[in-house]
Rosetta silent file (secondary structure, phi, psi, omega in degrees, C-alpha in Angstrom):
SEQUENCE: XXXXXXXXXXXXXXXXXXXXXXXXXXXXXXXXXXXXXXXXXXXXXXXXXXXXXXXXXXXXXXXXXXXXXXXXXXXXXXXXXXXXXXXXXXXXXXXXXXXXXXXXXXXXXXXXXXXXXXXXXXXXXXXXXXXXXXX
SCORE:     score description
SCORE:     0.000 S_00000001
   1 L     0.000  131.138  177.433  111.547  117.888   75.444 S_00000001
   2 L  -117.331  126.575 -163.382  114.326  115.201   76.025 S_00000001
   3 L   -51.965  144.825  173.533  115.265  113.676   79.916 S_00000001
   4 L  -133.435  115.649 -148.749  118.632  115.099   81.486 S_00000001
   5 L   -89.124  -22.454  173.188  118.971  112.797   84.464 S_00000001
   6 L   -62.931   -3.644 -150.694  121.255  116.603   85.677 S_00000001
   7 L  -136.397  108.507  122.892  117.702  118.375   85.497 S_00000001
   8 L     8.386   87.400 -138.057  114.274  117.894   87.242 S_00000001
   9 L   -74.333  173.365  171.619  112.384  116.730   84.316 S_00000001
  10 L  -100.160  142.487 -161.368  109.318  118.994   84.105 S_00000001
  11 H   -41.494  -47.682 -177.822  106.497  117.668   86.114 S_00000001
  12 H   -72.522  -25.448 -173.298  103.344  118.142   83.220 S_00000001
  13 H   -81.945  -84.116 -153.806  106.177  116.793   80.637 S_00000001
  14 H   -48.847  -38.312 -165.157  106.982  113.734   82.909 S_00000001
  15 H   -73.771  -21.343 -174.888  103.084  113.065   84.127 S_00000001
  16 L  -121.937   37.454  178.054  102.150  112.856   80.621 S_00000001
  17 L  -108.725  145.723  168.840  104.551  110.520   79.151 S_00000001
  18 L   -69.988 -157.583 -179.509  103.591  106.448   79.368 S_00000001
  19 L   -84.827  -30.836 -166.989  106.199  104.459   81.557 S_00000001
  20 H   -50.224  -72.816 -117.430  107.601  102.905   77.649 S_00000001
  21 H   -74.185  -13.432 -152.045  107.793  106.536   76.664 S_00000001
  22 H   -97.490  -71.606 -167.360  109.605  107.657   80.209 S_00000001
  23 H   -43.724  -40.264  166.354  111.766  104.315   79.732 S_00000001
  24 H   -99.936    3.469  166.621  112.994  105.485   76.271 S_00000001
  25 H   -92.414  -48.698  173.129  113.587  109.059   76.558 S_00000001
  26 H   -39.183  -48.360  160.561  115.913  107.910   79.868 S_00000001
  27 H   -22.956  -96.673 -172.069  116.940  105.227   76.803 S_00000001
  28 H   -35.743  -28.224 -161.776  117.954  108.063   74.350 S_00000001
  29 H   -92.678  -21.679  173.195  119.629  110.532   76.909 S_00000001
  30 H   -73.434  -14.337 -137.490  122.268  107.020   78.230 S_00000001
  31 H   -63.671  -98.240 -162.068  122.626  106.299   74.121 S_00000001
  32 H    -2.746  -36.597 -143.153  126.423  107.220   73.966 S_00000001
  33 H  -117.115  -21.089 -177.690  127.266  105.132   76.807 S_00000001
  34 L   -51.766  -10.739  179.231  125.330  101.738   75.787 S_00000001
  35 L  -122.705    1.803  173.827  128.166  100.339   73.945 S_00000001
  36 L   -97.058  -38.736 -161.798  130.961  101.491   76.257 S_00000001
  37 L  -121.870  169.492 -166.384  129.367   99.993   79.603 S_00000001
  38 L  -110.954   81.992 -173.427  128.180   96.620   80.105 S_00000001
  39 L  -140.177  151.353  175.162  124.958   97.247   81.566 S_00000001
  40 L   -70.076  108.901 -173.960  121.224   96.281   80.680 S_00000001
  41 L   -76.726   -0.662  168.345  120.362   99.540   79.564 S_00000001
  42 L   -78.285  -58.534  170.208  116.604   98.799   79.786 S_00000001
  43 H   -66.184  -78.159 -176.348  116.903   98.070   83.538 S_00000001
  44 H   -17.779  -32.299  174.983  118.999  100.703   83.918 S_00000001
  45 H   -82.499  -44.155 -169.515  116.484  103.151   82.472 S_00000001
  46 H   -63.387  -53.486  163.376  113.640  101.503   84.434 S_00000001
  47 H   -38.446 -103.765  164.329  115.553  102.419   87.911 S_00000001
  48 H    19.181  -91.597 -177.155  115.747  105.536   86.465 S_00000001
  49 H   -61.411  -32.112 -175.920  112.278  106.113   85.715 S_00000001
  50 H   -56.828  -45.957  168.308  111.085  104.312   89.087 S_00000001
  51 H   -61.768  -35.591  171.020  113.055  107.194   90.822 S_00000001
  52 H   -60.903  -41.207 -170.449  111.852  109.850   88.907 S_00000001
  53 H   -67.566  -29.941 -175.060  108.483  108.734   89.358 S_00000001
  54 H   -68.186  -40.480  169.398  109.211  108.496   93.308 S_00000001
  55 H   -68.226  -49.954  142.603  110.038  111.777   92.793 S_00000001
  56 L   -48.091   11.985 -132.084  107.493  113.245   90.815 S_00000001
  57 L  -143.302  -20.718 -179.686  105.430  111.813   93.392 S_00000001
  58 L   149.105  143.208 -161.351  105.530  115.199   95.674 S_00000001
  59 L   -93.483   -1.652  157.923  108.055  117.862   96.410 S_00000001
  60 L  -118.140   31.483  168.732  108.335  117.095  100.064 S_00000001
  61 L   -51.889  178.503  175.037  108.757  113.702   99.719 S_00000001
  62 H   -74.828  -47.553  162.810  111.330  111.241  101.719 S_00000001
  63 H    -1.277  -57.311  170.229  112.489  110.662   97.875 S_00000001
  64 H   -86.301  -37.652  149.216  113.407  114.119   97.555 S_00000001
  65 H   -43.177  -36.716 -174.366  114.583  114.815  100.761 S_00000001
  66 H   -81.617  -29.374  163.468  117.452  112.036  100.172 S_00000001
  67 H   -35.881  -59.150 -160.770  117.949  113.993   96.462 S_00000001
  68 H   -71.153  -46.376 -175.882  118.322  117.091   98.153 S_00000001
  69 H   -61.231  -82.109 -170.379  120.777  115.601  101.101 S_00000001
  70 H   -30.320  -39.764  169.265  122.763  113.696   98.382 S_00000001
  71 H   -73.504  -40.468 -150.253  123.476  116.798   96.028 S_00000001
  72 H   -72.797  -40.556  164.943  124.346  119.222   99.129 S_00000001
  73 L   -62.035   13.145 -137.007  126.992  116.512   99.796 S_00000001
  74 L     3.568   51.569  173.961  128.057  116.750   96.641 S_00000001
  75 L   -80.229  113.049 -168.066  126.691  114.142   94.457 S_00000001
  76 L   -73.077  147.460 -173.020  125.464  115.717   91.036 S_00000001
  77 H   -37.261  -45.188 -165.244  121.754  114.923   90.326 S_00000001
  78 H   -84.839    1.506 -172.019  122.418  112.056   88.022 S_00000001
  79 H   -93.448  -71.966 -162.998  125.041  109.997   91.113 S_00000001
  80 H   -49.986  -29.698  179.765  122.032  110.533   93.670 S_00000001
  81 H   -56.729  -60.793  170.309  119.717  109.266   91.204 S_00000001
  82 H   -85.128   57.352  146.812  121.727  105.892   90.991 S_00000001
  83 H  -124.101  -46.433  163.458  122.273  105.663   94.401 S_00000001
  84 H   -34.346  -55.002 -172.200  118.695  105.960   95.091 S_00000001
  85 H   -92.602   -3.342  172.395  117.817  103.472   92.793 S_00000001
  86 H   -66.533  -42.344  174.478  120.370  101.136   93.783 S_00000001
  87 H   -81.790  -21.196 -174.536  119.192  101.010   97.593 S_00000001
  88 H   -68.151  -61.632 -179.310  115.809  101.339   96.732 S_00000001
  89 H   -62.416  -16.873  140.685  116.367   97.838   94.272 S_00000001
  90 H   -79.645   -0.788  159.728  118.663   96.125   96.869 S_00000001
  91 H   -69.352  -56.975 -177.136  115.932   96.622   99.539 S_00000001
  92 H   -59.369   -8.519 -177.351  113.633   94.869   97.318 S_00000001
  93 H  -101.498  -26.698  174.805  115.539   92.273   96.556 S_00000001
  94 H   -61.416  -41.274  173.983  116.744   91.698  100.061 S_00000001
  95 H   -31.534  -55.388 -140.812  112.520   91.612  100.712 S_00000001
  96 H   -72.215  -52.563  177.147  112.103   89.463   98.302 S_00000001
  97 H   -46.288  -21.865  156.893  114.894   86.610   99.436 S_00000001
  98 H   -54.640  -48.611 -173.755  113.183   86.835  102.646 S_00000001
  99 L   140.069  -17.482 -135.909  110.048   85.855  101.881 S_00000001
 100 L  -101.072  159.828  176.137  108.312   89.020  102.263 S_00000001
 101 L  -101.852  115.211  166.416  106.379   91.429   99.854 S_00000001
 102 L   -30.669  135.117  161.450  108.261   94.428   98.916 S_00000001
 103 L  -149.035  157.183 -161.361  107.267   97.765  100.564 S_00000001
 104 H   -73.322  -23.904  175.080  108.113  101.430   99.983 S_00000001
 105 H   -50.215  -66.183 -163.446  108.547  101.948  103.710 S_00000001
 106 H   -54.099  -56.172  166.761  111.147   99.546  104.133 S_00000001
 107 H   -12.558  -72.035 -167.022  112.763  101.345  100.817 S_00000001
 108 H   -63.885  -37.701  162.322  112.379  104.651  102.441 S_00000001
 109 H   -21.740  -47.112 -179.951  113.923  103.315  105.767 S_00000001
 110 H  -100.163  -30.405  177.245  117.128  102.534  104.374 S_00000001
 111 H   -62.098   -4.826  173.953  117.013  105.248  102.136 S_00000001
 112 L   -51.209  -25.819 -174.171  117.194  107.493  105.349 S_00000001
 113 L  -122.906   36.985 -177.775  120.891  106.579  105.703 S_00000001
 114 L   -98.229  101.349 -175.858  121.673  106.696  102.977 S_00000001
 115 L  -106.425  174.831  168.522  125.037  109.641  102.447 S_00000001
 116 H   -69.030  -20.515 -176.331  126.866  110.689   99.885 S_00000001
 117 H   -90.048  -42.868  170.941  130.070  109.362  101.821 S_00000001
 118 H   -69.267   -4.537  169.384  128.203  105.861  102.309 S_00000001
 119 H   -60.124  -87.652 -129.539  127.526  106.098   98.103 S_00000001
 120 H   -61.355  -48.998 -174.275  131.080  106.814   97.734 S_00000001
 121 H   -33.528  -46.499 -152.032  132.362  103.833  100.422 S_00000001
 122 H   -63.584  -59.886 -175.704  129.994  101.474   98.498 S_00000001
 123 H   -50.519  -23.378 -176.394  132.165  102.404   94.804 S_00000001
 124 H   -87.929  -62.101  172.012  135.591  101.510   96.651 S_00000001
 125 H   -33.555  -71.499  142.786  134.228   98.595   97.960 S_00000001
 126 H     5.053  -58.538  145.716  133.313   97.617   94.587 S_00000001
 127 H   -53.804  -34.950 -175.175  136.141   98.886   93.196 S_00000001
 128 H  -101.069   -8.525 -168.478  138.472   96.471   94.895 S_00000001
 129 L  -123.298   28.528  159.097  136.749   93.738   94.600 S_00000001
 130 L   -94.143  114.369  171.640  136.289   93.812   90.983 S_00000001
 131 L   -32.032 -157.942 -163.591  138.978   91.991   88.811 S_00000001
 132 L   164.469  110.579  156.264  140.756   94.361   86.835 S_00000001
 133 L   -44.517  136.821  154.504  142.559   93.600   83.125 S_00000001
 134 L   -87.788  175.350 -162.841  145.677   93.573   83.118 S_00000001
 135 L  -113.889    0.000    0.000  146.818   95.762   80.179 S_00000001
């Protein structure tokens, strides 16, 4: 079986993978893109699996509720995923600068407001304020 970040991996395949092995099948399914984008593709997998695992985690989770909200808005499974893990990994790091010890509440907290239109806001914002080659 190989991960498709488009697909709900299946739950006895995902529970009985280690985190390395969950960290390198996410690996294998980005490989095309590792030499096109300039990203640590190890963290990048690890987000990855930390959401899946959040996910995996119960089928009425809050986790899964913002999955489900984020596709209906029409964010395809693998954009909600990194959106997920992006607020989930700026809460912790906002925690952290504080002083404070990370927790999944505060995580789920902001992921509550988290839309597909406040995703999209975030990429223009981004977008503009990223230099840009000229060509």
């Amino acid at each position: 079986m190989r991960y498709n970040p488009n697909i709900d991996p299946d739950p006895d395949w995902w529970h009985s993978l280690t985190r390395e092995e969950k960290v390198n099948s996410v690996l294998d399914s980005h490989s095309a893109l590792w030499d096109e984008l300039k990203v640590n593709g190890r963290l990048h997998a690890i987000a990855h699996v930390t959401v899946e695992d959040l996910l995996a985690s119960g089928r009425n989770s809050p986790v899964r509720t913002t999955l489900r909200n984020l596709m209906a808005q029409g964010l395809t499974r693998h954009q909600a995923i990194h959106a997920i893990a992006t607020v989930i990994l700026e809460r912790i790091t906002e925690e952290m600068r504080e002083g404070n010890t990370p927790s999944l509440e505060s995580c789920l907290k902001r992921l509550s407001t988290l839309t597909a239109l406040s995703w999209a806001r975030r990429g223009e914002q981004l977008e503009s304020s990223t230099p840009h080659k000229s060509s």
